[in-house]
C-alpha positions as CSV (number, residue, x, y, z in Angstrom):
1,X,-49.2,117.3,118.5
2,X,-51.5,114.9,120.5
3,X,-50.3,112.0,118.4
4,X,-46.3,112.7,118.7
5,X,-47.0,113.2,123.0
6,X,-48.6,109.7,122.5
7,X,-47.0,106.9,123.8
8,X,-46.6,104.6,120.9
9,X,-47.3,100.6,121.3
10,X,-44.5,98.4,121.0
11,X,-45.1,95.5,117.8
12,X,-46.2,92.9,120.7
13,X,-48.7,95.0,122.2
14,X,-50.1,95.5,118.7
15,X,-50.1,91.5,118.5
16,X,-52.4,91.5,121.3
17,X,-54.5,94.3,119.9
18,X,-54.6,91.8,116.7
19,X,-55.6,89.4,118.8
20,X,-58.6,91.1,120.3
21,X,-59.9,91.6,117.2
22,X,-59.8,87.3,116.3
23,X,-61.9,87.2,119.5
24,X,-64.8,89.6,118.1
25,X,-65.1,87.5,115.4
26,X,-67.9,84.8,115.4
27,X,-66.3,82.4,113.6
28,X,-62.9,82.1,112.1
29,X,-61.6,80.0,109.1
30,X,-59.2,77.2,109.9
31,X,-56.0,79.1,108.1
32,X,-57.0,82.1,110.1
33,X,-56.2,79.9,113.6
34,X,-52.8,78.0,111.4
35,X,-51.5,81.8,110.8
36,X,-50.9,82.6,114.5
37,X,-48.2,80.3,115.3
38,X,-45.5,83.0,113.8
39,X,-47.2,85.5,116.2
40,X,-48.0,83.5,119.2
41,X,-44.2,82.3,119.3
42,X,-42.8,85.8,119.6
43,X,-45.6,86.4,122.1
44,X,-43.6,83.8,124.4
45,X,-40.9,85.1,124.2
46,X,-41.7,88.4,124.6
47,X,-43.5,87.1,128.3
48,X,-39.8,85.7,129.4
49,X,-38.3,89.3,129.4
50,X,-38.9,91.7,132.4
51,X,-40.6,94.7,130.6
52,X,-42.9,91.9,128.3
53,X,-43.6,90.5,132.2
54,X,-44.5,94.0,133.4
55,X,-46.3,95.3,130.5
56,X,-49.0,91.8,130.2
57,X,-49.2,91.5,134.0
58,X,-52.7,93.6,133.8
59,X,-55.2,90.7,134.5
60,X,-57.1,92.1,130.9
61,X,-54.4,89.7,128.5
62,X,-55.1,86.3,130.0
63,X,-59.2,86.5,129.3
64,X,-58.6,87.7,125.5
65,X,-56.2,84.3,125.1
66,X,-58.5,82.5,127.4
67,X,-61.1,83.2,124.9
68,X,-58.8,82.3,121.6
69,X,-57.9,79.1,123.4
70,X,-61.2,78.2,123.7
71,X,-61.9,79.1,120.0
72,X,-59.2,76.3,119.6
73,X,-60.3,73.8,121.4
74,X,-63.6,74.0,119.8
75,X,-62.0,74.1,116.4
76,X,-59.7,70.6,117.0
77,X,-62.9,69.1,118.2
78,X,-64.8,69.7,114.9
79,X,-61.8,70.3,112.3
80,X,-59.2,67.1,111.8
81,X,-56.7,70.0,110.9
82,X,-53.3,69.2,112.6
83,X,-51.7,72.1,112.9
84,X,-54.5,73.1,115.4
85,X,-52.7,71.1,118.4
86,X,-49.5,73.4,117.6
87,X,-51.4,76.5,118.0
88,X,-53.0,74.7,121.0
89,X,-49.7,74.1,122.4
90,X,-48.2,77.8,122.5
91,X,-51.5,79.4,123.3
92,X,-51.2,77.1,126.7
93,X,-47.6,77.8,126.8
94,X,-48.3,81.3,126.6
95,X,-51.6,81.7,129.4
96,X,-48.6,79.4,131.5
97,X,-46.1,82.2,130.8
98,X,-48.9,84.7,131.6
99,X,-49.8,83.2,135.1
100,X,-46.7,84.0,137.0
101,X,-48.2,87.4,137.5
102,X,-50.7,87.4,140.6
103,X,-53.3,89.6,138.2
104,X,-53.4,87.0,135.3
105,X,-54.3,84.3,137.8
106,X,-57.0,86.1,139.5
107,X,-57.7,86.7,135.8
108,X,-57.8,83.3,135.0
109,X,-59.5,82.4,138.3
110,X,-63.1,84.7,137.2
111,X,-63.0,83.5,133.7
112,X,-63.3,79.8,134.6
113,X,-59.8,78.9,133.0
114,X,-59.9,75.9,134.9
115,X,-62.9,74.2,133.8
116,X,-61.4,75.1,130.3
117,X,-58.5,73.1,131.1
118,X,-60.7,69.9,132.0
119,X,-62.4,69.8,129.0
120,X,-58.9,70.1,126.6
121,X,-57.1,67.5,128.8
122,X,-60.4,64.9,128.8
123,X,-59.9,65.4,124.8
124,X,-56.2,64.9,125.0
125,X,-56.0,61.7,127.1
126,X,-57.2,59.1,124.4
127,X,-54.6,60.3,121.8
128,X,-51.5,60.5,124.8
129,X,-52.6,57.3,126.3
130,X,-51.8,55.4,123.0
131,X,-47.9,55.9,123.5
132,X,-49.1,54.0,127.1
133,X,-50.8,51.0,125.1
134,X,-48.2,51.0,122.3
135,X,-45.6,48.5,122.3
136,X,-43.0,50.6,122.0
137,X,-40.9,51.1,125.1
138,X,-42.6,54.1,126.7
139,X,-41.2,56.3,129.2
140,X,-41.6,54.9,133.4
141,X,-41.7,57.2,135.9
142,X,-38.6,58.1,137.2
143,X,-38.7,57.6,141.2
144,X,-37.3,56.7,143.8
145,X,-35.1,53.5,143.7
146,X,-36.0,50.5,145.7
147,X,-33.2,47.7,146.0
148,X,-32.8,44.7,143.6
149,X,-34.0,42.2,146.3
150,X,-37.5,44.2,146.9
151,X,-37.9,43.4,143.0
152,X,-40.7,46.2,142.9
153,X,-43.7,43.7,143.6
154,X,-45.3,41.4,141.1
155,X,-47.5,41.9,138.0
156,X,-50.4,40.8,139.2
157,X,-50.0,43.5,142.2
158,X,-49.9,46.3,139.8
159,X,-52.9,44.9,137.6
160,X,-54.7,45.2,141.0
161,X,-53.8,48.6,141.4
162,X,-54.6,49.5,137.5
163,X,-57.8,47.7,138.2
164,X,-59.0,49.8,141.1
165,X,-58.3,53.1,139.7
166,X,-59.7,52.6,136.5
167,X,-63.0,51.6,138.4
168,X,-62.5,55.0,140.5
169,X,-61.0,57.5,137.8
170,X,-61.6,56.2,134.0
171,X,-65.5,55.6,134.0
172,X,-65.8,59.5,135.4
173,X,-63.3,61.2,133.0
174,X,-64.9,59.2,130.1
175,X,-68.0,60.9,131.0
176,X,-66.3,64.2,131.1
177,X,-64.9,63.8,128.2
178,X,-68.1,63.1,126.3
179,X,-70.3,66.0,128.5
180,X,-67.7,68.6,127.2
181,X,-67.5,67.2,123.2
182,X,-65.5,64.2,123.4
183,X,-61.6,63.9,121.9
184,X,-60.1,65.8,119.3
185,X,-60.3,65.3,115.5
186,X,-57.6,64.2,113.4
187,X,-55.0,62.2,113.8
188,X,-52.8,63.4,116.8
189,X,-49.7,62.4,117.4
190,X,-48.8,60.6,121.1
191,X,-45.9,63.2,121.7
192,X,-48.1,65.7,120.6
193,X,-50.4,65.1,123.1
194,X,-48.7,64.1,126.2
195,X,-46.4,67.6,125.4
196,X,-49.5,69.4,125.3
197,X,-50.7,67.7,128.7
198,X,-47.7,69.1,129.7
199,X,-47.9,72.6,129.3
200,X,-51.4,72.0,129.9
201,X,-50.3,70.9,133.8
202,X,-47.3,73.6,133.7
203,X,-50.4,76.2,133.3
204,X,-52.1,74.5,136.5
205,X,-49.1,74.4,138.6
206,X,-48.5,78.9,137.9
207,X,-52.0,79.0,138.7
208,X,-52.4,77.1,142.0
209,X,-49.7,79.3,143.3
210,X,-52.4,82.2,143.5
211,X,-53.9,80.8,146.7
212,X,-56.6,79.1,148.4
213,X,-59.2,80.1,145.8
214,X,-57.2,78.8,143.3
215,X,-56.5,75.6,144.9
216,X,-59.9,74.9,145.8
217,X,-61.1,75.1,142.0
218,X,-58.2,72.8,141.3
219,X,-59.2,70.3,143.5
220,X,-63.0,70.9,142.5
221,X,-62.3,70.6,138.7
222,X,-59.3,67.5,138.6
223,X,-59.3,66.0,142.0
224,X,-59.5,62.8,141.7
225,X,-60.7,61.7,138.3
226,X,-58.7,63.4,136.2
227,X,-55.3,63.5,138.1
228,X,-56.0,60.4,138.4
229,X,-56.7,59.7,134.5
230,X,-53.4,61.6,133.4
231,X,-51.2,59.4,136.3
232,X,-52.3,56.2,134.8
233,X,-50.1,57.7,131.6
234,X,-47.2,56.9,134.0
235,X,-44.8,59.4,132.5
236,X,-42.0,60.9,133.5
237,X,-42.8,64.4,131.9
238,X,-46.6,64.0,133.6
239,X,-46.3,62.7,136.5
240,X,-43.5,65.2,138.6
241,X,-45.7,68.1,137.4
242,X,-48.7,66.3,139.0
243,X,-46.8,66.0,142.2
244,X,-46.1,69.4,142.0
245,X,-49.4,70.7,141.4
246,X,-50.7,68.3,144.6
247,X,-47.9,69.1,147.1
248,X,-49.0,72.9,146.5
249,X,-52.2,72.9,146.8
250,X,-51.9,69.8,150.0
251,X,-49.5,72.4,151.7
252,X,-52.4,74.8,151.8
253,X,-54.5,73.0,153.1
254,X,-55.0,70.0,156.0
255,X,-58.2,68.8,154.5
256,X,-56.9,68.3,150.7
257,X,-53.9,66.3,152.6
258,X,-56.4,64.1,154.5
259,X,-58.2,63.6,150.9
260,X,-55.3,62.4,149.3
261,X,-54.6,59.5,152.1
262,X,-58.4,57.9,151.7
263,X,-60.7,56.8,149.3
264,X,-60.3,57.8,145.8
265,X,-57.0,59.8,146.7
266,X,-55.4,56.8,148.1
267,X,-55.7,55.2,144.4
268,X,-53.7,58.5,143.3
269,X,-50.8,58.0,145.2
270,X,-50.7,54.6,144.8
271,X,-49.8,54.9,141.0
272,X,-46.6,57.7,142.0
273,X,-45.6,55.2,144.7
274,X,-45.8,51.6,142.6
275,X,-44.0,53.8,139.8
276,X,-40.7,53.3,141.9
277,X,-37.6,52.1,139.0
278,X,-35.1,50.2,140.0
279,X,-32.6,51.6,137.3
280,X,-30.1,53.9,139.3
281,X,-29.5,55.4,135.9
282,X,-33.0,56.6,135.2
283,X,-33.4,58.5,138.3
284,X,-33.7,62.1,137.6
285,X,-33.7,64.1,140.8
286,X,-35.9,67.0,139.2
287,X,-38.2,64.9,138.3
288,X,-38.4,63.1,141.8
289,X,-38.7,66.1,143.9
290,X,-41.6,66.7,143.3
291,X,-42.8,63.3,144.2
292,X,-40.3,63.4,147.5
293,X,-42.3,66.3,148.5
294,X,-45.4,65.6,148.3
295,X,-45.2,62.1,150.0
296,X,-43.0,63.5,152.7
297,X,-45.1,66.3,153.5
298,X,-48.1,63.9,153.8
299,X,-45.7,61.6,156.0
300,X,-43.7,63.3,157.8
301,X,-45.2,67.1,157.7
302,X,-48.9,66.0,158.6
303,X,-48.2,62.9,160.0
304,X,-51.1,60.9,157.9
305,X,-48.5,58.0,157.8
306,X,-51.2,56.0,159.4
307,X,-53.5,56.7,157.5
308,X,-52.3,56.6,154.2
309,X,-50.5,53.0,154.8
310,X,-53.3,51.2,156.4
311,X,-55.4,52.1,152.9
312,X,-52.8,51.7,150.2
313,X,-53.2,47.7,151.7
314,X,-55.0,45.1,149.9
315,X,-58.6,46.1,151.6
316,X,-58.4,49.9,152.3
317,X,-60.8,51.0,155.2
318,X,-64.5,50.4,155.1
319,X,-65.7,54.0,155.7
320,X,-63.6,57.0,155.0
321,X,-62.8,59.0,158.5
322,X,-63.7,62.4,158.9
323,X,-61.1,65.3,159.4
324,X,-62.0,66.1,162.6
325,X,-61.0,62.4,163.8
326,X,-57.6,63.2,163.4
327,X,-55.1,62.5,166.1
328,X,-58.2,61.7,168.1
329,X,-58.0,57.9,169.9
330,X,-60.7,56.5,167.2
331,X,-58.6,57.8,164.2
332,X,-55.5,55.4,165.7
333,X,-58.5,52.7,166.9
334,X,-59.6,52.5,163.3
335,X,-56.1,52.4,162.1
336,X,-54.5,49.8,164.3
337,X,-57.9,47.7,164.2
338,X,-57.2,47.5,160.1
339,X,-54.2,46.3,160.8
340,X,-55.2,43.1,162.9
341,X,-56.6,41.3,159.8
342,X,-54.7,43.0,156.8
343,X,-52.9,41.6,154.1
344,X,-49.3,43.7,153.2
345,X,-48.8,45.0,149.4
346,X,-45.7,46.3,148.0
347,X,-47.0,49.4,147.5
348,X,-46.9,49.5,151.3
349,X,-43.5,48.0,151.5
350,X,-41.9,51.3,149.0
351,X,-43.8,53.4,151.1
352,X,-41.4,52.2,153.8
353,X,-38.8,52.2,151.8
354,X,-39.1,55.9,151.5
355,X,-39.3,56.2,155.0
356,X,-36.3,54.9,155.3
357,X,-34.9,56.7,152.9
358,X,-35.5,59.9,154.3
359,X,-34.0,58.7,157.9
360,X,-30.7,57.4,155.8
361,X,-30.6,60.8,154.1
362,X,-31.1,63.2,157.6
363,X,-28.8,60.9,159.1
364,X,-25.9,61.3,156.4
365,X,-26.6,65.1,157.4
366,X,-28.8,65.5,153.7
367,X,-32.0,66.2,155.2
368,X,-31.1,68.9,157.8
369,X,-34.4,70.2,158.1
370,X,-36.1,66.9,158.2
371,X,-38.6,65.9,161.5
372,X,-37.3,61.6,161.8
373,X,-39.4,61.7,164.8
374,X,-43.5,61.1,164.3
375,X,-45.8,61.5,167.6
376,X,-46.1,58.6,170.1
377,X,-49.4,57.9,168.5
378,X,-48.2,57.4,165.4
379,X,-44.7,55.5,166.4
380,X,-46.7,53.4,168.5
381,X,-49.1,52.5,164.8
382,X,-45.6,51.5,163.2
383,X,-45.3,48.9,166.3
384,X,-48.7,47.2,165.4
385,X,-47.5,47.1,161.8
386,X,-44.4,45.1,163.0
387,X,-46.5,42.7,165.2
388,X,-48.6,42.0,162.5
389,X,-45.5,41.5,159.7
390,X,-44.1,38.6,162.4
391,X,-47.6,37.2,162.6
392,X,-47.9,37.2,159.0
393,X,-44.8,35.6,158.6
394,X,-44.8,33.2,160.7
395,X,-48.1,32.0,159.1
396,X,-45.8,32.0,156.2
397,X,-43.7,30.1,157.0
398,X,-46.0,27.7,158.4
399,X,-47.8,27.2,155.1
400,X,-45.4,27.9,152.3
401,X,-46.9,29.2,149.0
402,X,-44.4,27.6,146.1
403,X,-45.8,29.6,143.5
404,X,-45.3,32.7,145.4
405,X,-41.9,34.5,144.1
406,X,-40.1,35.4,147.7
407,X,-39.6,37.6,149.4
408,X,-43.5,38.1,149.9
409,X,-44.5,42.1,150.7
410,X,-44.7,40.4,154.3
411,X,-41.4,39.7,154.5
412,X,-40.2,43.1,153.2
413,X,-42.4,45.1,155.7
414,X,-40.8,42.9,158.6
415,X,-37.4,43.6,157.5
416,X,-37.8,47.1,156.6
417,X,-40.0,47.8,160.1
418,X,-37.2,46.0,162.2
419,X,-34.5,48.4,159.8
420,X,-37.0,51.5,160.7
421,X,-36.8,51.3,164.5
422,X,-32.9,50.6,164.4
423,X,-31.9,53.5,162.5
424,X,-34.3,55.9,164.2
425,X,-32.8,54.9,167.8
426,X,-29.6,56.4,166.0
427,X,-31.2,59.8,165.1
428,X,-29.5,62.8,167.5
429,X,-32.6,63.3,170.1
430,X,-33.1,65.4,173.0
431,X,-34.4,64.6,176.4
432,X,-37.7,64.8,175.3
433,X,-37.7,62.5,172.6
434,X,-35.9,59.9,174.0
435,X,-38.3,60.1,176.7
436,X,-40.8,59.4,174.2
437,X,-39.1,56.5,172.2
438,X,-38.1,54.8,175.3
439,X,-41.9,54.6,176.3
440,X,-42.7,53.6,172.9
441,X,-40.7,50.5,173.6
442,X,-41.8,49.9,177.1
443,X,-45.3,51.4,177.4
444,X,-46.1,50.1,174.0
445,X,-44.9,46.8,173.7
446,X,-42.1,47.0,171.6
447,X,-39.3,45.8,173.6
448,X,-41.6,42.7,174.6
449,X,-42.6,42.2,171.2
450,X,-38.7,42.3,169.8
451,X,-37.6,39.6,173.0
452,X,-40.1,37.5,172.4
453,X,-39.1,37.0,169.0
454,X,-35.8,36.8,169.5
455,X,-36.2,33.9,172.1
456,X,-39.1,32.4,169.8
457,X,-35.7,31.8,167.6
458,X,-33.9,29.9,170.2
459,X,-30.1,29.6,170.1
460,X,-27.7,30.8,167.4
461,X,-26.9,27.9,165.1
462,X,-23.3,27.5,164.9
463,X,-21.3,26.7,161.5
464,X,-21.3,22.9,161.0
465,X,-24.0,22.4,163.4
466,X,-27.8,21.9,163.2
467,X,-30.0,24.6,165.3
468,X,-31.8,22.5,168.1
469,X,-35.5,22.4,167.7
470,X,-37.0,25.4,170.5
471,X,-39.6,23.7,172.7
472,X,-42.5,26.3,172.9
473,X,-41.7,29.3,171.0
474,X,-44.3,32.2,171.8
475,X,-47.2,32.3,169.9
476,X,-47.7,35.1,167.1
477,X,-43.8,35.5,165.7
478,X,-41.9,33.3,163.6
479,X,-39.8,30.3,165.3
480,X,-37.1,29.9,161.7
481,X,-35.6,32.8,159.9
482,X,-38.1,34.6,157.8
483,X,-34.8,36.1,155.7
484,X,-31.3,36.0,156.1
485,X,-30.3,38.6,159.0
486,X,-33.6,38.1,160.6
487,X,-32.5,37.7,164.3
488,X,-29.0,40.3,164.0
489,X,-31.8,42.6,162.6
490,X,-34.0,42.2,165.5
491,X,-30.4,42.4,167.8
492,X,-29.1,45.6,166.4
493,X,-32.5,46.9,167.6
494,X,-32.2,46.1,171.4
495,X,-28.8,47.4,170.9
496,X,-29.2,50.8,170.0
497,X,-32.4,51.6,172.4
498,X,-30.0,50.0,175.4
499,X,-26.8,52.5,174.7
500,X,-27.3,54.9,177.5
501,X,-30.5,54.1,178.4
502,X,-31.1,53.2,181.9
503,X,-34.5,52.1,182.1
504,X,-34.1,49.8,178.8
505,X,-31.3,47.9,180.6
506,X,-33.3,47.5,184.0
507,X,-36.3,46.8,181.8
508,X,-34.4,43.6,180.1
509,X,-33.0,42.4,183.3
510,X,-36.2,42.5,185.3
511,X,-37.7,40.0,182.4
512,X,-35.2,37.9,182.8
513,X,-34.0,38.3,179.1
514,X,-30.3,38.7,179.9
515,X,-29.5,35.5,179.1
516,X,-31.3,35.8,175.8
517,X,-29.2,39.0,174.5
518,X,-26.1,37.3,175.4
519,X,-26.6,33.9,173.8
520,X,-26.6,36.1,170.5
521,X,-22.6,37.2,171.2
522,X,-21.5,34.0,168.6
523,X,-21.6,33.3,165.3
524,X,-24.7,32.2,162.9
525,X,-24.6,31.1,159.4
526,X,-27.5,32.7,158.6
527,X,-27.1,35.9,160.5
528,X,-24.3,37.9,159.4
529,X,-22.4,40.2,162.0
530,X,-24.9,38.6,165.0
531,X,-21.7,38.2,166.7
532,X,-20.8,42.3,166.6
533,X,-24.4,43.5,167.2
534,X,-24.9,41.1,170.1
535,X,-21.6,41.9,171.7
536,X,-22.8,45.8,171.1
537,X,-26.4,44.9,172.6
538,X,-24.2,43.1,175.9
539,X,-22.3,46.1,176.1
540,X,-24.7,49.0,176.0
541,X,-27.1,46.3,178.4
542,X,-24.2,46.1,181.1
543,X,-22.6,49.9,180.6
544,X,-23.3,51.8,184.0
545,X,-25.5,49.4,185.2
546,X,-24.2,46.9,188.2
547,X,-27.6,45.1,188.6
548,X,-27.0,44.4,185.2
549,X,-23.3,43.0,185.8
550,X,-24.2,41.2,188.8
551,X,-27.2,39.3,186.8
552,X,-24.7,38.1,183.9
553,X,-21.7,37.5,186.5
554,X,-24.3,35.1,188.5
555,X,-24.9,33.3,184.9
556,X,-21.5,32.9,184.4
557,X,-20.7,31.2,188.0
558,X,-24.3,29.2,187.4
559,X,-22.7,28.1,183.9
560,X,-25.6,28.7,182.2
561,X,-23.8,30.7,179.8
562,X,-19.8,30.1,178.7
563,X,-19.1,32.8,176.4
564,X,-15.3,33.3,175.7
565,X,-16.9,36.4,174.1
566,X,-17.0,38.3,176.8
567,X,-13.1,38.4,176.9
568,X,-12.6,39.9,173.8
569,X,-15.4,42.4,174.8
570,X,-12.7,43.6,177.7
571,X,-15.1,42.1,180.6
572,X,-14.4,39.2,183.0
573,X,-16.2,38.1,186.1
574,X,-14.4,37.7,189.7
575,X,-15.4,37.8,193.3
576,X,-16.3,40.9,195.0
577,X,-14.6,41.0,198.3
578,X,-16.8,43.2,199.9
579,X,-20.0,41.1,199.2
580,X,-18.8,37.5,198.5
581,X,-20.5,37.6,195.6
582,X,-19.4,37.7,191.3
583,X,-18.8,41.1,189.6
584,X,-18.3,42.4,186.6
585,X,-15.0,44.4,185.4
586,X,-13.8,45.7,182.9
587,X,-10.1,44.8,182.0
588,X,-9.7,46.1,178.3
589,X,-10.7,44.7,174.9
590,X,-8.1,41.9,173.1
591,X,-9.3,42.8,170.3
């Protein structure tokens, strides 16, 4: 009678009990291990079904396969048997499976599953990085694209990169690997591997859901050698579940963030962000969300934009800064005094390329959620990086480098920077942040920095005629085009911050630089659409404000400036009977 009121056990919960029988054994022949495969693949799908879920969700399952997976790994270190990295493969597939449930993690947590993990992927890596050495085309990661004319940065930029990490990631994961028994026997197969690094990472990412705890042996166990080991793989299939597992455990914690954007962290996120393809047809937008995440919470969430920019340049910072520096004066100090004597990569210009990607996408309405507006501090650190891209340039320019294939990252931060500030003076603000971006320009230099450059430029240089040389162009910004579209760039600028902005327009007339705004309402060869965005700039300039009208009127009747322009912008100056003096009216556009 007992045995019939007995509940009986379903034929997967005898598998298990099978199981915990391998696990008493001491030691297990090789076709013992080959002969779970049948059993361990109807285990997995057993997990995927609600009452398999329910019934191994107990936190007792995980340590019993814990235990057989260690059995495993110790097995494919000392037997070349190939079948063992199959069974390898579904036992993580399975402990992944089995770490959805918040018992199996804690599980997982006390029995050290982690540090288990380490050792298998250190005895991985040689056998998945050969599909990395091999001449076969290998799989890129699949990023974010960055426009033709960026051409992703040279070879020799990358090598640097590659260089760097290997000094910070490959010497210490070498000596992991040998600590915990070296790699595997046998010959294993590339795809093998990496699929097993897969699941392997898959496994991580369940787990660091669990919490803090978790997280924090994460980071302890993989952070930064070995993340950084499996990201120099640069694959697709490794990589986005990297990202994944860093953008959970970052968003968990302010201090792993802060990790990520110095020192040996900085190396890591210089391999997702130099893996940038300019293929529009390899982009796969699971695979890059991950990556989008990750860099945009450090970005845009926690505002470590400073930070991680000033040491993803050539010569990173001398001394890593302490968390507790943050959004203090000597954390911006140490950033903007970097930036006085730096040299621009292109991993730093697709960093702003991102950046402007994500304003592009919130303001095509993509990004509804997305914060386009940083703190003054850190708007204020994006000014310096523009001063220094003109200074940069100009010493470019000055010296020429033949053998240098143009556009240099200089360049591209200078045009990108100039392409930053216009589209974020576009973004839908409220009172408050227009207050804050108007002092940005003011307060901080900005609208100084972008006149001077403009006049350092001189006149426009009409079609058929040669630009007059500019006697005394201010010192520190280039005096000649650095690129095509240089000054409209710089125009379109001035032109958004002006439109209904009343102490921009009072700001440009009280340094005299009128005159320079409106010589920019013609036509230049080597600035296309001046013409429009200098007619925008006159009109947001003049718009509301009289001062304004009077200034340019008084030009006009001076002839310093004879712009038949104006006309077709619906303006025209005449005498203002009440005062004797010019005036500007509006009479409607001709055009």
């Amino acid at each position: 009678m007992e045995m019939e009121g007995r509940e009986a056990a379903c034929p997967e919960e005898e598998l298990v009990n099978s199981f915990r029988r391998h696990t008493l054994s001491s030691g297990l022949e090789p076709d013992v291990y080959l002969s779970w495969e049948g059993s361990l693949t109807e285990l997995i799908e057993w997990t995927r079904t609600g009452i398999g879920q329910e019934k191994l969700a107990d936190g007792r399952t995980v340590p019993l396969f814990l235990a057989l997976l260690r059995k495993v790994h110790e097995g494919c270190l000392k037997v070349p048997q190939l079948g063992f990295i199959r069974i390898l493969q579904l036992l993580l597939k399975l402990l992944r499976n089995l770490c959805v449930s918040d018992l199996n993690k804690n599980a997982f947590l006390a029995e050290h599953g982690v540090s288990l993990l380490v050792q298998i992927s250190a005895a991985l890596l040689p056998a998945s990085s050969l599909s990395h050495n091999s001449n076969q085309p290998t799989e890129t990661a699949s990023f974010p694209k960055v426009p033709n004319e960026s051409m992703i940065g040279s070879v020799s930029s990358l090598s640097e990169i590659r260089i760097s990490l290997e000094a910070v990631g490959r010497n210490s994961c070498t000596s992991e690997a040998t600590s915990t028994g070296g790699k595997y026997s046998g010959e294993i197969s590339a795809s093998a591997a990496t699929e097993s690094l897969r699941m392997l990472l898959q496994l991580l990412g369940n787990f660091s859901r669990g919490g803090d705890e978790c997280q924090m042996q994460i980071w302890r166990e993989f952070f930064p050698a070995m993340f950084t080991e499996l990201a120099l793989l640069r694959l697709n299939s490794v990589s986005d579940v990297i990202c994944m597992i860093l953008c959970t455990c970052c968003r968990g914690s302010t201090e792993r963030s802060w990790q990520l954007c110095q020192g040996q962290g900085v190396g890591l996120m210089s391999l997702f962000i130099s893996s940038a393809v300019t293929n529009e047809e390899t982009r796969d937008e699971k695979q890059i969300y991950w990556f989008e995440s990750l860099w945009r919470h450090l970005c845009l969430e926690e505002n470590f934009f400073p930070l991680l920019f000033t040491n993803l340049g050539i010569i990173p910072m001398r001394q890593e800064l302490e968390l507790s520096k943050y959004q203090t004066e000597e954390y911006f100090c140490a950033c903007q005094i970097w930036l006085r004597t730096c040299e621009f990569t292109f991993v730093q210009v697709r960093l702003l390329h991102l950046l402007l990607e994500a304003l592009h996408d919130y303001l095509d309405g993509e990004e509804a959620g997305l914060k386009p507006f940083m703190p003054k501090d850190t708007l204020s650190f994006t000014v310096k990086i523009l001063e220094r891209a003109a200074d940069c340039a100009r010493e470019e320019l000055a010296t020429p480098d033949s053998s240098a294939p143009p556009p240099s990252p200089t360049i591209k931060v200078l045009g990108y920077s100039l392409e930053f500030w216009r589209l974020l003076c576009t973004c839908d603000t409220n009172t408050e942040q227009q207050k804050v971006l108007t002092q940005v320009f003011i307060q901080h230099g900005l609208l100084d920095l972008l006149l001077k450059m403009l006049e350092a430029l001189g006149p426009p240089e009409p079609p058929g005629r040669v630009r007059e040389t500019f006697s005394g162009p201010p010192a520190g910004v280039p005096s000649t085009d650095p690129y095509q579209g240089y000054k409209r760039d710089i125009v379109a600028v001035v032109a958004n911050i002006a439109h209904e902005n009343k102490l921009v327009q009072n700001y440009v007339r009280e340094k005299g630089k009128l005159l320079v705004v409106l010589q920019q309402c013609t036509v230049d060869r080597h600035n296309p659409f001046l013409r429009e965005w200098g007619l925008w700039a006159m009109r947001n300039l003049l718009e509301g404000n009289d001062l304004n009208g009077k200034e340019v009127a008084s030009l006009e009747m001076k002839e310093t400036v004879n712009l038949p322009e104006l006309t077709n912008m619906g303006l025209r100056f005449e005498v203002d009977p009440s005062t004797g003096g010019p005036r500007l009216v509006n009479i409607g556009s001709r055009e």
